[in-house]
Residue frames as a rotation matrix with the C-alpha (Angstrom) as fourth column:
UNK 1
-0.292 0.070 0.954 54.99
0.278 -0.948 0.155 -104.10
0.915 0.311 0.258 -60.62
UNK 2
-0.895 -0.122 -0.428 55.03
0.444 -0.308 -0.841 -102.01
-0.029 -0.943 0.330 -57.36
UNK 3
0.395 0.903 0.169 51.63
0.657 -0.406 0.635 -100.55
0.642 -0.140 -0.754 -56.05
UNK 4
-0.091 -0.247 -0.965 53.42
0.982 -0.185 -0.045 -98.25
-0.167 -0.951 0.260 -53.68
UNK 5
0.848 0.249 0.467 53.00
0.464 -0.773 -0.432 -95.10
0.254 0.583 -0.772 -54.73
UNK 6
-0.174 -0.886 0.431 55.91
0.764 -0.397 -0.508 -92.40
0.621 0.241 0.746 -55.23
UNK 7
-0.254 0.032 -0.967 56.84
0.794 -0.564 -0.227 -89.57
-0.553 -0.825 0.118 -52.88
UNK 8
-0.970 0.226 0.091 55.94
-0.123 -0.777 0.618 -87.09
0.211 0.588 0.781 -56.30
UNK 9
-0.348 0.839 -0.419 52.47
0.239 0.512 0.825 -89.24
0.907 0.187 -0.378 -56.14
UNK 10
-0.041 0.009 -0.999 52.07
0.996 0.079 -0.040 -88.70
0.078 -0.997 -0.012 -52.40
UNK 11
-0.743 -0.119 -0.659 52.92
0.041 -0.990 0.133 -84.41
-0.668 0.072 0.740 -52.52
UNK 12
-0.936 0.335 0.109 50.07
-0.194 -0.749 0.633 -84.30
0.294 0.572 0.766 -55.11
UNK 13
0.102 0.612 -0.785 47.52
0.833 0.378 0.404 -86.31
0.543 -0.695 -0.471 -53.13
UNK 14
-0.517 0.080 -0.852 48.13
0.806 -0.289 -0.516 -84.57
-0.288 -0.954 0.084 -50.40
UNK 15
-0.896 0.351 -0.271 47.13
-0.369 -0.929 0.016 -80.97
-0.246 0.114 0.962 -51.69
UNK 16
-0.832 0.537 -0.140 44.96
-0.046 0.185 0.982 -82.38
0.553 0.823 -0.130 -54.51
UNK 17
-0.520 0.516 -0.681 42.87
0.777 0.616 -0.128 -84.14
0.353 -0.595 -0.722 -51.64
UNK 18
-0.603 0.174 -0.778 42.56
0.544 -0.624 -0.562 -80.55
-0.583 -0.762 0.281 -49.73
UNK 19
-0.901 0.078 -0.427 42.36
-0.376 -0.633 0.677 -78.63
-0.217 0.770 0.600 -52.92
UNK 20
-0.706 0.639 -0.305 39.36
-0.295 0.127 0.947 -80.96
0.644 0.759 0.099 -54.22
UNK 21
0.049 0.785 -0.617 37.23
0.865 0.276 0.420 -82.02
0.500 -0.554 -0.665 -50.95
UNK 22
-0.324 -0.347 -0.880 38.10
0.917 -0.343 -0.203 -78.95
-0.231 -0.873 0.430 -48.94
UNK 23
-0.670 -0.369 -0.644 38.99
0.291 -0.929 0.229 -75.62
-0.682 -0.034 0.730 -50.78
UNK 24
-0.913 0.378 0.152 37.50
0.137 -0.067 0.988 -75.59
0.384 0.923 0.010 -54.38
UNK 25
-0.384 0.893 -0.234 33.98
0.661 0.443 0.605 -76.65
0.645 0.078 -0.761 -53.17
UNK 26
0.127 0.516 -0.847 33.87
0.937 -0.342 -0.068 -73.88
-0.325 -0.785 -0.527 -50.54
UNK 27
-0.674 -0.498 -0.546 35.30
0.108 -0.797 0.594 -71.14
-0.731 0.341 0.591 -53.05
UNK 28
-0.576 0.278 0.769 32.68
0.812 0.303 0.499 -72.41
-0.094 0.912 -0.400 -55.88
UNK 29
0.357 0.907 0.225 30.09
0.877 -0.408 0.252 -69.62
0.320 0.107 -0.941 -54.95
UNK 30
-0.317 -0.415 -0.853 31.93
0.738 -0.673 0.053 -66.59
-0.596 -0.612 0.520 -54.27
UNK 31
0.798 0.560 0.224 30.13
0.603 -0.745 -0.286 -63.49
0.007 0.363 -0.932 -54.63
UNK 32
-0.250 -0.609 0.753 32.02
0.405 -0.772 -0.490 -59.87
0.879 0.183 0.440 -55.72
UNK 33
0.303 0.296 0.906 30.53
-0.370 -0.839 0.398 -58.68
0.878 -0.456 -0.145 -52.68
UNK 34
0.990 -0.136 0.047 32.24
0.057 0.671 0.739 -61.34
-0.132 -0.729 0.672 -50.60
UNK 35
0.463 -0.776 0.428 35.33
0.820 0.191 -0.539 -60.61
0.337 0.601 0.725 -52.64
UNK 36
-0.182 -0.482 0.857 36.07
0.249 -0.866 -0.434 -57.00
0.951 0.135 0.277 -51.70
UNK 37
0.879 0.472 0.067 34.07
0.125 -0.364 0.923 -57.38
0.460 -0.803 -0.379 -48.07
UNK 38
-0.238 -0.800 0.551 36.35
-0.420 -0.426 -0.801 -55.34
0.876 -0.422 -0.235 -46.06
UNK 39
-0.277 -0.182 -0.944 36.43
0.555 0.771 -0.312 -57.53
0.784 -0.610 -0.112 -42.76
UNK 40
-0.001 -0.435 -0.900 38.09
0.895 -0.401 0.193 -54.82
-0.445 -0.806 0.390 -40.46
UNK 41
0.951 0.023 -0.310 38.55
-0.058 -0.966 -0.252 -50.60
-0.305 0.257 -0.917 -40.91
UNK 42
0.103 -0.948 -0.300 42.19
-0.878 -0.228 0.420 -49.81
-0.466 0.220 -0.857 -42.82
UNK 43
0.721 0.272 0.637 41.65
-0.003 0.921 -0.390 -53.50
-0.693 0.279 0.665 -44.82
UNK 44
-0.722 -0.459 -0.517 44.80
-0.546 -0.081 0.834 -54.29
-0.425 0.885 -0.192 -47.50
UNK 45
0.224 0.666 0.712 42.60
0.076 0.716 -0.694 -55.37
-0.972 0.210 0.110 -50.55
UNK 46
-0.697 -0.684 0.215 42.22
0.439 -0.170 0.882 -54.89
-0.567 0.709 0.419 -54.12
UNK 47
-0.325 0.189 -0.927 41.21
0.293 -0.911 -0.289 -52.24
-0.899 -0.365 0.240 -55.62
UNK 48
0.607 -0.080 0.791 40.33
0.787 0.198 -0.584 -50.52
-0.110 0.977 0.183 -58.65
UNK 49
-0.548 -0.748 0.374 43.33
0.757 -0.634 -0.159 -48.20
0.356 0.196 0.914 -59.55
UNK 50
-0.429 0.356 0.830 43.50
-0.128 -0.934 0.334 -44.65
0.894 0.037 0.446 -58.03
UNK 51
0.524 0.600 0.605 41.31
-0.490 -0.368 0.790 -45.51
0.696 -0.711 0.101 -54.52
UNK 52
0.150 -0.473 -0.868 44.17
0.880 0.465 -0.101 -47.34
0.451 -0.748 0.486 -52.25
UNK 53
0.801 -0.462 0.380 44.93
-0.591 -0.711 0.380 -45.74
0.095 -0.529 -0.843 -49.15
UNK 54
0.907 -0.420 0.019 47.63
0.303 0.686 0.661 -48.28
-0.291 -0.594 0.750 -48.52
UNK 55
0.418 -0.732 -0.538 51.27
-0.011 -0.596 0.803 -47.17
-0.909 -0.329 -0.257 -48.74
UNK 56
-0.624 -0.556 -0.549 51.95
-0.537 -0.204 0.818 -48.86
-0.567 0.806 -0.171 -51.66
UNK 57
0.480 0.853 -0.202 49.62
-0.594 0.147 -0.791 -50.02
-0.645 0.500 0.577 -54.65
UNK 58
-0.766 -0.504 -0.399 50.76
-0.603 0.349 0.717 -52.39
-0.222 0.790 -0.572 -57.84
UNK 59
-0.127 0.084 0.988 49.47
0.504 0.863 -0.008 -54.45
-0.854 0.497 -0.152 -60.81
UNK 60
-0.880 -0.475 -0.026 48.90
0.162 -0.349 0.923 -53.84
-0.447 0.808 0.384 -64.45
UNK 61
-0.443 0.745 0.499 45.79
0.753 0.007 0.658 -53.94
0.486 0.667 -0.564 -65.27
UNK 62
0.011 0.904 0.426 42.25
0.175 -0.421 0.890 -51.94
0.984 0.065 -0.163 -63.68
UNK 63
0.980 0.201 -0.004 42.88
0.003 0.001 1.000 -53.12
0.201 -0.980 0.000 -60.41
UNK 64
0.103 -0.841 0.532 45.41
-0.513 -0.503 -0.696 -52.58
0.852 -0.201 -0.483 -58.12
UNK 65
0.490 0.356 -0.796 46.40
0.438 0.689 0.577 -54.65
0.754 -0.631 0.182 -54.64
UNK 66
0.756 -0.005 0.655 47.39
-0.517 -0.620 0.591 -52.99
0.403 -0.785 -0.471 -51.25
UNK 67
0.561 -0.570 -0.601 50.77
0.796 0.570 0.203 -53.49
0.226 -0.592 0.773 -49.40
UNK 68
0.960 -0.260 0.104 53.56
-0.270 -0.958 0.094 -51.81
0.075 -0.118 -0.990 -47.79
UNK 69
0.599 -0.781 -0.177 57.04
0.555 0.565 -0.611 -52.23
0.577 0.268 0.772 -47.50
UNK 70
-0.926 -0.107 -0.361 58.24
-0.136 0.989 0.057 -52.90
0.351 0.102 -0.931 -45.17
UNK 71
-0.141 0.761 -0.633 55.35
0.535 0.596 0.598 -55.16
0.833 -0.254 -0.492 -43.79
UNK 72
-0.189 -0.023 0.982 53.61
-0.735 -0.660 -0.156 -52.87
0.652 -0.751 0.108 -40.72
UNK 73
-0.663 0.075 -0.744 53.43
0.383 0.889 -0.251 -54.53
0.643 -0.452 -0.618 -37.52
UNK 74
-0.098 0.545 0.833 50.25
0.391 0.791 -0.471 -55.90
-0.915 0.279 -0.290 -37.03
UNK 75
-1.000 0.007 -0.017 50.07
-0.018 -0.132 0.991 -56.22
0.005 0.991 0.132 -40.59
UNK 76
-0.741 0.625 -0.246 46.81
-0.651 -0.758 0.036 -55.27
-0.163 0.187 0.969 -41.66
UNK 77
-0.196 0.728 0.657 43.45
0.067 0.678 -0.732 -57.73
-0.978 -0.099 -0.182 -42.12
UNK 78
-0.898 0.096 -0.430 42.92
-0.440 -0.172 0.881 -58.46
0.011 0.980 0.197 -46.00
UNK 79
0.466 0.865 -0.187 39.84
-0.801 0.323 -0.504 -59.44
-0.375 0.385 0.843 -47.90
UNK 80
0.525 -0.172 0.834 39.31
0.024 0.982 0.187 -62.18
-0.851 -0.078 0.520 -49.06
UNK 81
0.973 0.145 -0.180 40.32
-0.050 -0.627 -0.777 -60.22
-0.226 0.765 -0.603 -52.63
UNK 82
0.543 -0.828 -0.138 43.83
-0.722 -0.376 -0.581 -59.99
0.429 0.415 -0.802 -51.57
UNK 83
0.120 -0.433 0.893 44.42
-0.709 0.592 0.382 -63.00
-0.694 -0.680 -0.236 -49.95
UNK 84
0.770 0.173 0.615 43.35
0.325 0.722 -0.610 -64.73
-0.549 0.669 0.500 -53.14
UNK 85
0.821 -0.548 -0.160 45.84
-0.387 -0.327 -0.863 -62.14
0.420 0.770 -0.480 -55.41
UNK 86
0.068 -0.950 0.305 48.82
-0.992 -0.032 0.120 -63.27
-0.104 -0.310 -0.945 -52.83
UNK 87
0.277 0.187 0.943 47.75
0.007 0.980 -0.197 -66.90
-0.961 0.061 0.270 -53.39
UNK 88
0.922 0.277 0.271 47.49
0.242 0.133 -0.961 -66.71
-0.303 0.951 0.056 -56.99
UNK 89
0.830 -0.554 0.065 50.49
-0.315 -0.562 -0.765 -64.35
0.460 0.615 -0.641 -57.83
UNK 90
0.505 -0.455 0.733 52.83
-0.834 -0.475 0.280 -65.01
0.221 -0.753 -0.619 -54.58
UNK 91
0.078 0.101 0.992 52.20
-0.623 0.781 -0.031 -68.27
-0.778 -0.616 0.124 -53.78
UNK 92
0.387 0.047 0.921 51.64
0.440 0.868 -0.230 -70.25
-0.810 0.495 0.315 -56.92
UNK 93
0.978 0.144 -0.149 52.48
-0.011 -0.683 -0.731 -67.49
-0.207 0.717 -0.666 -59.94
UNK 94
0.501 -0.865 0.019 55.74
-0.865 -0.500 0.048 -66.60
-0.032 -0.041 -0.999 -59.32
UNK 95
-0.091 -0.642 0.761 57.20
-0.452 0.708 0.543 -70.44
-0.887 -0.295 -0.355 -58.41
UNK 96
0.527 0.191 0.828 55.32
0.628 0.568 -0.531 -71.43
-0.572 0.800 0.180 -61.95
UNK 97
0.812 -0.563 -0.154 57.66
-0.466 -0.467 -0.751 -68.77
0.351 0.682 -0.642 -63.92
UNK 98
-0.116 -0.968 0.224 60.96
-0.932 0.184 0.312 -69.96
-0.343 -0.172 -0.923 -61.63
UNK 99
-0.480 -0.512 0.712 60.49
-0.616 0.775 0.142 -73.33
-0.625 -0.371 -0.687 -62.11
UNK 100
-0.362 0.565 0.742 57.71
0.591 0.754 -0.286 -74.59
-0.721 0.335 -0.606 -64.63
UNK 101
-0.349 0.067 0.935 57.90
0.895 0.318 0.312 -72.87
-0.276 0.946 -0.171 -67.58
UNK 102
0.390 0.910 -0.139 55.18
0.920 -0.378 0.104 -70.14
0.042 -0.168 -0.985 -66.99
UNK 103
0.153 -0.319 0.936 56.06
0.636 -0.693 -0.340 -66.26
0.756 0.647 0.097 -67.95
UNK 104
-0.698 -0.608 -0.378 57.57
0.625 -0.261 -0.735 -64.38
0.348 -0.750 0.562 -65.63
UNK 105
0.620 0.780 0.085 55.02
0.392 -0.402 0.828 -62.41
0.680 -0.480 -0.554 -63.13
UNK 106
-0.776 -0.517 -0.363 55.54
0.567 -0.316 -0.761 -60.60
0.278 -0.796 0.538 -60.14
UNK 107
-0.222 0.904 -0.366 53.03
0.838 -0.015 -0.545 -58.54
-0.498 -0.428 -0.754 -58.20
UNK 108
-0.310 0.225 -0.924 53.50
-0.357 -0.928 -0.106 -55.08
-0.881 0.297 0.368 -59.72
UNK 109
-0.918 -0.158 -0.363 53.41
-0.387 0.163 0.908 -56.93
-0.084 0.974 -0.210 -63.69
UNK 110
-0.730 0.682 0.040 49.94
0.614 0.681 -0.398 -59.24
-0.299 -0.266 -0.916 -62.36
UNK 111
-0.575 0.754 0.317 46.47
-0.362 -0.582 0.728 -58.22
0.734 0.304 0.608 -63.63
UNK 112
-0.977 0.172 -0.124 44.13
0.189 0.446 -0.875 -58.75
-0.095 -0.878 -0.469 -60.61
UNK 113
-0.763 0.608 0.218 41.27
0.606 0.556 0.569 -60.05
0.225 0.567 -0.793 -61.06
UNK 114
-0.825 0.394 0.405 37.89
-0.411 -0.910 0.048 -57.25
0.388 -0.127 0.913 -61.00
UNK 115
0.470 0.880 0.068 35.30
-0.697 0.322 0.641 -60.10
0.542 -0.349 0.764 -60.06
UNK 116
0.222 -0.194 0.956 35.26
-0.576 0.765 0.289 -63.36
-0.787 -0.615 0.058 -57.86
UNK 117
0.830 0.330 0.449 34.78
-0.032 0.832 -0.553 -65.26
-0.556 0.445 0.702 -60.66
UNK 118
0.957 -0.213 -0.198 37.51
-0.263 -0.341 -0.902 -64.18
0.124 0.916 -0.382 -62.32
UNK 119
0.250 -0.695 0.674 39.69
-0.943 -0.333 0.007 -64.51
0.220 -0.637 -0.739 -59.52
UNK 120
0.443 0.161 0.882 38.80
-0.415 0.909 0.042 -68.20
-0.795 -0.384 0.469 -59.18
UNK 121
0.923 0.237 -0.302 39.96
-0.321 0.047 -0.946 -68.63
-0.210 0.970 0.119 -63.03
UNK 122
0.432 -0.852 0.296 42.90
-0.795 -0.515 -0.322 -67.43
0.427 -0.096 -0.899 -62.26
UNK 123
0.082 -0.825 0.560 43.46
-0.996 -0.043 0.083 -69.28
-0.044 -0.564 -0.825 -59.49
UNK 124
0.587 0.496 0.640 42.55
-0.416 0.863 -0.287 -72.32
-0.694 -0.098 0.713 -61.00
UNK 125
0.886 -0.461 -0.041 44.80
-0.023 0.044 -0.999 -71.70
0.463 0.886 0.029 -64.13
UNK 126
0.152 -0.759 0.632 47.90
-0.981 -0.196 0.000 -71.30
0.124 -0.620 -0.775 -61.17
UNK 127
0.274 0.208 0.939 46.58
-0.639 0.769 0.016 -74.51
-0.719 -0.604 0.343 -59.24
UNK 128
0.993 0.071 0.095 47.04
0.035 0.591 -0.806 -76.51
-0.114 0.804 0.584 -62.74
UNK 129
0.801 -0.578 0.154 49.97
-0.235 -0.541 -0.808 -75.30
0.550 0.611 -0.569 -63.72
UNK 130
-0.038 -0.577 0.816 51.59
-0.973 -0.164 -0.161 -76.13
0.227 -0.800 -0.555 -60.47
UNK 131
0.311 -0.023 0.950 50.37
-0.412 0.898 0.156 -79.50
-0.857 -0.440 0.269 -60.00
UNK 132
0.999 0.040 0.010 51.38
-0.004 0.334 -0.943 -80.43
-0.041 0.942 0.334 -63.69
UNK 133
0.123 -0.992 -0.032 54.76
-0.673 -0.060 -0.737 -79.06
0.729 0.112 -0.675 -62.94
UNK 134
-0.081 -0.648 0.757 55.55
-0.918 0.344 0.196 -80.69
-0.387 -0.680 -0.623 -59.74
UNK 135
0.713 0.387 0.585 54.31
-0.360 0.918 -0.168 -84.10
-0.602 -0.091 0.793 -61.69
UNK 136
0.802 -0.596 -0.046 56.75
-0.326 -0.372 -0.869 -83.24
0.501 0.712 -0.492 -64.36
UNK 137
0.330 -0.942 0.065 59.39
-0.906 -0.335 -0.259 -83.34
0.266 0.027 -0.964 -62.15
UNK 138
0.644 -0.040 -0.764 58.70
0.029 0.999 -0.028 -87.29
0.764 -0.004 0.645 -61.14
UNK 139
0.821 -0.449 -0.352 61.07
0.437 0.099 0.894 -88.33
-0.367 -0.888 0.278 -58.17
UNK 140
-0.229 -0.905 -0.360 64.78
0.963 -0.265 0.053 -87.22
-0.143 -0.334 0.932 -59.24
UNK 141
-0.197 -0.391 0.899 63.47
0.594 -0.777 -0.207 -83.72
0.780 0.493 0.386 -59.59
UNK 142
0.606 0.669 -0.430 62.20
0.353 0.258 0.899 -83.64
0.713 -0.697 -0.079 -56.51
UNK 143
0.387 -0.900 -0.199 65.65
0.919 0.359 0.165 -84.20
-0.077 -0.246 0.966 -55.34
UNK 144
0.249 0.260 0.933 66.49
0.938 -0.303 -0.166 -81.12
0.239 0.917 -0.319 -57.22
UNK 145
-0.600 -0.005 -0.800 67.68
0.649 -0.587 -0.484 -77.73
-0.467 -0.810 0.356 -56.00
UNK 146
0.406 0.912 0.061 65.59
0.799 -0.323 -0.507 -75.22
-0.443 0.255 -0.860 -56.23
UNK 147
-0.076 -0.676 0.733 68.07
0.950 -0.272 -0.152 -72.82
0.302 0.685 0.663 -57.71
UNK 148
-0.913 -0.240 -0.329 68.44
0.382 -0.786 -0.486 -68.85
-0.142 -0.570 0.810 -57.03
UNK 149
-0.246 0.906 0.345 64.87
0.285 -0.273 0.919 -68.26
0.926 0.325 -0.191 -57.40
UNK 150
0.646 0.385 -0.659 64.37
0.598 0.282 0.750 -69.44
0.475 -0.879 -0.048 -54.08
UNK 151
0.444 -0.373 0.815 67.05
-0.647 -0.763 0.004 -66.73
0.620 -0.529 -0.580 -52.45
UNK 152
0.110 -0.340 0.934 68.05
-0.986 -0.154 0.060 -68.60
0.124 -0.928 -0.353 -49.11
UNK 153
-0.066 0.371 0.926 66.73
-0.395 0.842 -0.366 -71.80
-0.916 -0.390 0.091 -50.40
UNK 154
0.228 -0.691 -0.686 68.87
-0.896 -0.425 0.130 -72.28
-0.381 0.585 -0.716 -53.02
UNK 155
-0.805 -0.420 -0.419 70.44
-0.500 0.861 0.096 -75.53
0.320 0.287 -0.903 -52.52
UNK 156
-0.054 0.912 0.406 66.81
-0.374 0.359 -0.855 -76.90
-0.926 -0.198 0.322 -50.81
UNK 157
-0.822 0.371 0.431 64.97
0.454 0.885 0.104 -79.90
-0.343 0.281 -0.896 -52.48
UNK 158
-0.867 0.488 0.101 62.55
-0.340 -0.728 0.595 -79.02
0.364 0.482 0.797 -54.66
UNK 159
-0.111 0.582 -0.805 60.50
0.635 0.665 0.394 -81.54
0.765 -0.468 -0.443 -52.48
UNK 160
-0.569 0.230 -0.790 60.96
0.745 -0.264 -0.613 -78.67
-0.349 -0.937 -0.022 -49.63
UNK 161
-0.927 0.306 -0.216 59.51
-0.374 -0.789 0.488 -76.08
-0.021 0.533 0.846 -52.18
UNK 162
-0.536 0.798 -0.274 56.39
0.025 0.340 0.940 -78.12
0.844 0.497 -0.202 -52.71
UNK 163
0.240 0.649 -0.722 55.64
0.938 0.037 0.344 -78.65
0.250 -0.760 -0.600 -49.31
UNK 164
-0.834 -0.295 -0.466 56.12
0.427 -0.880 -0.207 -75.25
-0.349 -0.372 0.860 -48.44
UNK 165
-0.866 0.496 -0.059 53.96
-0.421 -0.661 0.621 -74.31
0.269 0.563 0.781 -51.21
UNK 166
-0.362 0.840 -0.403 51.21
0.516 0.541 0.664 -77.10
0.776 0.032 -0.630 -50.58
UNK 167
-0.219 0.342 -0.914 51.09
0.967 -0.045 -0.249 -75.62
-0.126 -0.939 -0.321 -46.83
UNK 168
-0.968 0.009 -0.253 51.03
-0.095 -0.939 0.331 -72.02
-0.234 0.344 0.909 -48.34
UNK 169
-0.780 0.617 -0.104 47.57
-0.226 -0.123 0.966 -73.18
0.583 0.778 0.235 -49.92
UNK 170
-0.133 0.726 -0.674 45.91
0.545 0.622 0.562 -74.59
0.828 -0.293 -0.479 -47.33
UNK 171
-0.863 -0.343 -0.371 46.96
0.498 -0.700 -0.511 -71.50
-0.085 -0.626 0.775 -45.09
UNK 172
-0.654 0.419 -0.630 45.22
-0.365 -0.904 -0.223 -68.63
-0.663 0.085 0.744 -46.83
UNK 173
-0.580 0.695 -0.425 43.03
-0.117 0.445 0.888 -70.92
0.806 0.565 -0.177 -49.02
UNK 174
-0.168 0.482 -0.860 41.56
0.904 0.423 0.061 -71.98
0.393 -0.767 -0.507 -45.36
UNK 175
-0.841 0.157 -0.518 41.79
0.131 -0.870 -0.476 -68.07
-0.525 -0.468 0.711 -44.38
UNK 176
-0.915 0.380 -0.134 39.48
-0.369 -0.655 0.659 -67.50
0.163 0.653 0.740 -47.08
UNK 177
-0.264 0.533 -0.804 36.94
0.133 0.845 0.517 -69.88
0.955 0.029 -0.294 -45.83
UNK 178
-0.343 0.113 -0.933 36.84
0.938 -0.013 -0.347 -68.48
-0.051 -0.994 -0.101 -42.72
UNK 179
-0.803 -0.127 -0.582 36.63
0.062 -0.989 0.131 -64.98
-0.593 0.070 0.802 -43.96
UNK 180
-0.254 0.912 -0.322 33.59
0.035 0.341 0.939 -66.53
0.967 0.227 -0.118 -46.34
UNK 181
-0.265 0.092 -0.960 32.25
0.961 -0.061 -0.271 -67.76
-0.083 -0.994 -0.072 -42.20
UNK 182
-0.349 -0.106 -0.931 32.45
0.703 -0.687 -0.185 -64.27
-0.620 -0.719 0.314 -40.80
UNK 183
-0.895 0.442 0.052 30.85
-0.411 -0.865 0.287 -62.20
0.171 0.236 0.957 -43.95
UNK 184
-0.210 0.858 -0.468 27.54
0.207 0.507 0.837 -65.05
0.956 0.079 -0.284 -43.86
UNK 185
0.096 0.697 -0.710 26.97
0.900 0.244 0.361 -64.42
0.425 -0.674 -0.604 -40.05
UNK 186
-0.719 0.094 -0.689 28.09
0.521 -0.583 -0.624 -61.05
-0.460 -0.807 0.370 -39.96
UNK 187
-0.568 0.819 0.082 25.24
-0.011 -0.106 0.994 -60.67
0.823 0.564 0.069 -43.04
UNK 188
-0.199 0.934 -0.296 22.89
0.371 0.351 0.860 -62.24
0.907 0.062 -0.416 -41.23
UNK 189
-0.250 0.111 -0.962 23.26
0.916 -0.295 -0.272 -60.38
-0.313 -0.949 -0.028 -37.57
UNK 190
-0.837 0.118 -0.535 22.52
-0.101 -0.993 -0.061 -57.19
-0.538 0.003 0.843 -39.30
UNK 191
-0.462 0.878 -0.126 19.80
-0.473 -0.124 0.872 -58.05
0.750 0.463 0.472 -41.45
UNK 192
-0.126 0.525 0.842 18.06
-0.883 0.328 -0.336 -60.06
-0.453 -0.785 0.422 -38.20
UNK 193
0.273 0.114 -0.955 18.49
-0.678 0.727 -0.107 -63.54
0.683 0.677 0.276 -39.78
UNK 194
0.877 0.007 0.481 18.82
-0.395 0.580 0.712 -66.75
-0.274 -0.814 0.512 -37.77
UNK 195
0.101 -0.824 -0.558 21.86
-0.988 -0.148 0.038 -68.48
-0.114 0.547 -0.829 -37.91
């Protein structure tokens, strides 16, 4: 019996690792008031219905998330709020309806979450869902095209879909972690705290 591990076995390491020494543990304490801190003036975030200024609003539920179409250049500075909904819905949502099973979503159809905590739920109920599928697919699915979900990247390995996605998480999962960073010391420079 081989000990070598598989190249499916390898693609979930790899996140898993990030996902469980990295991201998770620095997401565990998010406050709502870390959630919605606007960063920058003109911020895309999420909202509750009815107060975007942003060109175009969408989701189904209470809240609403901020975008335009197209994308302005410089695209705007999000919270950490909407970096998590494009994670959750964009990033991991949408590829678990094309490809693993999971009911179709899309940003306008998405309920976005009203608290951190909730938002973490969410994206925790994505993060599952995704690594279960890609284990699912074991090595020949890997192989796999990704079919017309993917648009351009059609005939593409679902092996290039994963890494795509894995780096997708560790992108704006790592944005959010920085954007945690910058509300804790710009807290503490206004209240006169040391750092």
């Amino acid at each position: 019996m081989s000990t070598t591990p598989s190249w499916n076995e390898l693609l979930r390491e790899q996140i898993d690792w990030h996902w469980g020494r990295h991201l998770r543990p620095r997401l565990a304490d998010l406050t709502d008031d870390e959630y919605f801190w606007e960063p920058a003036p003109g911020s895309w975030s999420v909202r509750p219905r009815g107060t975007g200024t942003a060109p175009v609003q969408v989701g189904a539920g209470a809240m609403t998330i901020d975008f335009a179409i197209p994308e302005p250049e410089p695209a705007p500075v999000t919270t950490i709020s909407w970096r998590l909904g494009h994670v959750i819905v964009g990033v991991l949502a949408m590829r678990n309806a094309s490809h693993f099973g999971r009911d179709a979503i899309g940003y306008e159809s998405f309920e976005y979450a009203a608290t951190a905590q909730e938002a973490l739920a969410q994206l925790e109920a994505e993060y599952a869902t995704w690594l279960a599928g890609v284990e699912a697919l074991g090595e020949e699915g890997l192989m796999r095209p990704c079919g017309e979900a993917e648009g351009p990247y059609a005939e593409a390995p679902l092996a290039a879909l994963v890494l795509h996605i894995h780096r997708e998480l560790i992108h704006h999962l790592s944005e959010v972690c920085l954007l945690r960073d910058l509300y804790r010391d710009t807290r503490n420079a206004t209240e006169g705290e040391p750092r």
